[in-house]
C-alpha positions in Angstrom: 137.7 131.8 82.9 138.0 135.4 81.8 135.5 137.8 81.4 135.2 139.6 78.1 134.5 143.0 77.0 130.8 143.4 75.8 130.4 145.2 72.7 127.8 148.2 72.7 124.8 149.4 70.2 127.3 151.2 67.5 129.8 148.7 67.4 130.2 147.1 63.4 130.8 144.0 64.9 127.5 143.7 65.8 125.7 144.1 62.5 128.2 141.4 61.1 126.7 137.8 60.5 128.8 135.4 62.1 130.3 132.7 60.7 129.6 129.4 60.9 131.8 127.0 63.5 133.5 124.1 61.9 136.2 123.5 64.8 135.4 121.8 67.5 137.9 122.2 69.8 139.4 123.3 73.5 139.4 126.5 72.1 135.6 127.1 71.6 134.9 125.4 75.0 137.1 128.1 76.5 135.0 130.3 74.6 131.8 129.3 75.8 133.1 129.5 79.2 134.3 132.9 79.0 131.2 133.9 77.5 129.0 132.0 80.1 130.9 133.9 83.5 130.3 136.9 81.0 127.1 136.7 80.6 126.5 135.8 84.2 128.8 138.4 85.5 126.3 141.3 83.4 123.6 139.3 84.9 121.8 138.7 81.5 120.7 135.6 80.2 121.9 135.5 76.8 125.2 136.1 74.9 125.9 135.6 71.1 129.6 135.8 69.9 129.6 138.9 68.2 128.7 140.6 71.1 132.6 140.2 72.2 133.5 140.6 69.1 133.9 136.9 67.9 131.7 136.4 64.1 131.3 132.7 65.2 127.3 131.1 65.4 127.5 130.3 68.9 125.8 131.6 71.7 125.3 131.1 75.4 122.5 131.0 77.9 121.2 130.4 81.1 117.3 130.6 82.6 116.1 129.3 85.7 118.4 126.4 86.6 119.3 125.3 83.1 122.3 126.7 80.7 124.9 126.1 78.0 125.8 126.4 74.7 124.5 126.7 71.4 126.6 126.4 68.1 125.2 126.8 64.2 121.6 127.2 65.6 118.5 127.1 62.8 115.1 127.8 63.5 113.0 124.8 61.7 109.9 125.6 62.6 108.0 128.7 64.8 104.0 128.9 65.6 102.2 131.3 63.8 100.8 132.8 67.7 103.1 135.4 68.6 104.1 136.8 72.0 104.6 140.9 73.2 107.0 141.0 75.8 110.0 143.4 76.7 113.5 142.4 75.9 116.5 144.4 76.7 120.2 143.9 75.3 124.0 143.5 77.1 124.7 145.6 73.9 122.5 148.2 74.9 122.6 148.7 78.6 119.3 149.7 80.3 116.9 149.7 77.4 114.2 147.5 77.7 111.3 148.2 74.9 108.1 145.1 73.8 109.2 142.6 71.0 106.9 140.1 69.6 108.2 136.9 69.1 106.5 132.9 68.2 105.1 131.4 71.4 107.0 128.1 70.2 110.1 126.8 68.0 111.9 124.5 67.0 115.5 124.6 66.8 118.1 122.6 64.9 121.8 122.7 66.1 124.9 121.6 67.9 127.1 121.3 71.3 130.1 122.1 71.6 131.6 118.5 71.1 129.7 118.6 67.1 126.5 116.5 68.0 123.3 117.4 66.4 120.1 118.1 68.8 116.9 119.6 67.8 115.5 121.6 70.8 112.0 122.7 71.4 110.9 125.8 73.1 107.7 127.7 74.3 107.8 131.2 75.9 110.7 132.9 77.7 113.3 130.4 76.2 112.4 130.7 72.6 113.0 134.6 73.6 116.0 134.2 74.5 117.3 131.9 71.9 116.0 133.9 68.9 117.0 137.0 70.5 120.1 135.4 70.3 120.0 133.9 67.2 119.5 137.1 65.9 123.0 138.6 67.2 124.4 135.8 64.9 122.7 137.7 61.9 123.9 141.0 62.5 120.1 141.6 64.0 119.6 143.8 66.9 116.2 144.2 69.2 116.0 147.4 67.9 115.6 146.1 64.1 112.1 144.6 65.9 110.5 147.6 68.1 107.7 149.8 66.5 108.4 153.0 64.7 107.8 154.6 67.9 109.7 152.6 70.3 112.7 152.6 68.2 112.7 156.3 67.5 112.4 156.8 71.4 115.0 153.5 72.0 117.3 155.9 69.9 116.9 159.1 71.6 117.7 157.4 74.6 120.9 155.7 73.6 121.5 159.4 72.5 120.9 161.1 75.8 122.6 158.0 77.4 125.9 158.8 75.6 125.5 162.5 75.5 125.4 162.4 79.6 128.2 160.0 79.7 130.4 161.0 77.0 130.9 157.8 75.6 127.9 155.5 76.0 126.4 153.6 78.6 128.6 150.2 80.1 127.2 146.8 80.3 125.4 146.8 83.7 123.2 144.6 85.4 120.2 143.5 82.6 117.9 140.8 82.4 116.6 139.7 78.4 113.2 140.7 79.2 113.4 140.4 82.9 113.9 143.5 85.3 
């Protein structure tokens, strides 16, 4: 497995939508691997393609005991009760701002070997799937904050960048977790 270069907030990549996978191959479980010892090694709990600059609809995640991967995910259905929590971002290292998302859903998709499932989710999970479902739509956490969180969310990647030079690096986050 090799670990792969997160892409940060700034990066076009990241504003892409991915495409959709029709391969099902060695070559995407590699993928997913690589990704997975990513993600773990970042200590987050959620990583979408084009966060390593790969516009394929696959993502990977891991909470609690449970992980793997998700490829050409659709949301089917989502409750109307919504949920405030904060959520932070591999692609933007040390922010952490509220997001509300559905308190349930229901998602359509596939493994990596092509077979359908249809997944349900309540709470943290269905954070970190639509969080990540979002990457695959060229959606960031940002694009959710309040007008004030996101103006302050952006002064800080500013100041961030201005101290460093060049932006923060990928460090150790938790989606919504610190």
């Amino acid at each position: 497995m090799s670990i792969l270069d997160i892409r940060l907030f700034g990066d076009p990549v990241l504003r892409q939508r991915a495409r959709p996978v029709t391969d099902f191959d060695e070559a995407l479980e590699r993928l997913a691997d690589d990704m997975l010892a990513t993600m773990r090694e970042a200590n987050g709990v959620g990583l979408a393609a084009p966060q390593v600059g790969i516009l394929k609809r696959l993502f990977t995640w891991e909470v609690d005991e449970e992980h793997g991967a998700v490829v050409n995910p659709r949301l089917v259905d989502a409750s109307e009760e919504l949920v405030s929590d904060d959520e932070g971002c591999l692609s933007f290292p040390g922010l952490f701002y509220p997001v509300e998302r559905p308190l349930r859903a229901r998602i359509e998709h596939v493994d990596l070997h092509g077979e359908e499932h249809t997944t349900d989710l309540e709470d943290f999970d269905v954070r970190v799937w639509l969080h990540e479902m979002d990457h695959l739509n060229g959606i960031l956490f940002i694009d959710h904050l309040a007008k004030h969180d996101r103006k302050a969310a952006m002064r800080e990647i500013r100041q961030m960048r201005e101290g460093s030079g060049d932006g923060p690096e990928p460090g150790s986050l938790l989606l919504g977790r610190q």
